[in-house]
N, C-alpha and C positions, 0 to 999 in steps of 0.2 A: 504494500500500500504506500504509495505518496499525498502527503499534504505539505499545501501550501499556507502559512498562517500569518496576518499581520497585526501589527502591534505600534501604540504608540499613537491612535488619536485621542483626538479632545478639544476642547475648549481652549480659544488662545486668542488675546486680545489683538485686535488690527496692529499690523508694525512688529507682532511678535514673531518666535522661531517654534519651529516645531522638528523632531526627526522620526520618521515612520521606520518600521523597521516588520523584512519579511523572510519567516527561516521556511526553507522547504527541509521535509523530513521524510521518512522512512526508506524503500528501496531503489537508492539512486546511484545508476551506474555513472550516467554522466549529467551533469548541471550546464546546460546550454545560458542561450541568452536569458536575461531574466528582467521584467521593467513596471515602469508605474503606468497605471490609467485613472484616473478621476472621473465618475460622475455626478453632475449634480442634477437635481430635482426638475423632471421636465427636460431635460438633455438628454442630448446623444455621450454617449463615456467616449471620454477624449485620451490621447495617450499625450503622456507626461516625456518622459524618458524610458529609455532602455541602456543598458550595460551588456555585452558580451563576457564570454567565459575570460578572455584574456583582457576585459577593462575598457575596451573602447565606447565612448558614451555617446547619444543619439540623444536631442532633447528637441520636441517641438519647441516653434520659433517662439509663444506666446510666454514659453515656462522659461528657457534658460534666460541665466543672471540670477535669479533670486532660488530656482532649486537647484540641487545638487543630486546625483544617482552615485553610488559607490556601491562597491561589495566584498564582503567578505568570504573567499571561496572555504578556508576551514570549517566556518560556521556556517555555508550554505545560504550563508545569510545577504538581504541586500537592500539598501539603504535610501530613506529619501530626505535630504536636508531642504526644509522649507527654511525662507528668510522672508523678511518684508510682506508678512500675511497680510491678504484683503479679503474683507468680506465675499469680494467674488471667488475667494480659492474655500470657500464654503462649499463640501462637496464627500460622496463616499471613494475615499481611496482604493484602489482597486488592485495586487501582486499578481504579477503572472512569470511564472517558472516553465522554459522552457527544456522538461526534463525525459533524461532516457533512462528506463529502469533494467533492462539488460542487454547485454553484448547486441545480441538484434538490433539491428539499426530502423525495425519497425516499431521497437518497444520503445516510442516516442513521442511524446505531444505536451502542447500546453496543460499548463493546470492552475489554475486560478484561485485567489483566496477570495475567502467568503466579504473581504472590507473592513475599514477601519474608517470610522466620522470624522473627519474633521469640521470643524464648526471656528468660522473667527466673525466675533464679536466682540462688544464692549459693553 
């Protein structure tokens, strides 16, 4: 079994920082690309950024500057630094792991976590 799980929303005043954080877990042969998507209420889910297995980062034009994507490959884990929140980044976070669970190069696909809220207010 693989899950995807994220962690680290809340409540965070306008101007403040926030860092999201998403560990995939159970039988994972290889850990592909892995990234963020946002939706909010009445939208279509937008993608944030993504990371590759070896770090190379992708950020839609609207997001880079003030977020961040990193990852940690020991911990499976991968990262999103919010800076300079705005009410409009009011939205449910979205992880997707793109993971292989054995040798098969068919034992392959996305896996998505369930979300994590981000809410910025004051």
């Amino acid at each position: 079994q693989v899950q995807v799980v994220e962690s680290g929303g809340g409540l965070v005043q306008p101007g403040g920082s926030l860092t999201l954080s998403c560990e995939a877990s159970g039988t994972i042969f290889r850990l592909h690309d892995m990234g963020w998507y946002r939706q909010a209420p009445g939208k279509d889910r937008d993608l944030i950024a993504t990371i590759t297995s070896g770090g190379v980062t992708t950020y839609a034009d609207s997001m880079e500057g003030r977020f961040a994507i990193s990852r940690d490959n020991g911990q499976k884990t991968v990262y999103l630094q919010m800076n300079s929140l705005k009410p409009d980044d009011t939205a449910l976070y979205y992880c997707v792991a793109d993971i292989q669970w054995a040798s098969h190069p068919s034992t392959r696909k996305h896996f998505w976590g369930q979300g994590t809220q981000v809410t910025v207010s004051s």
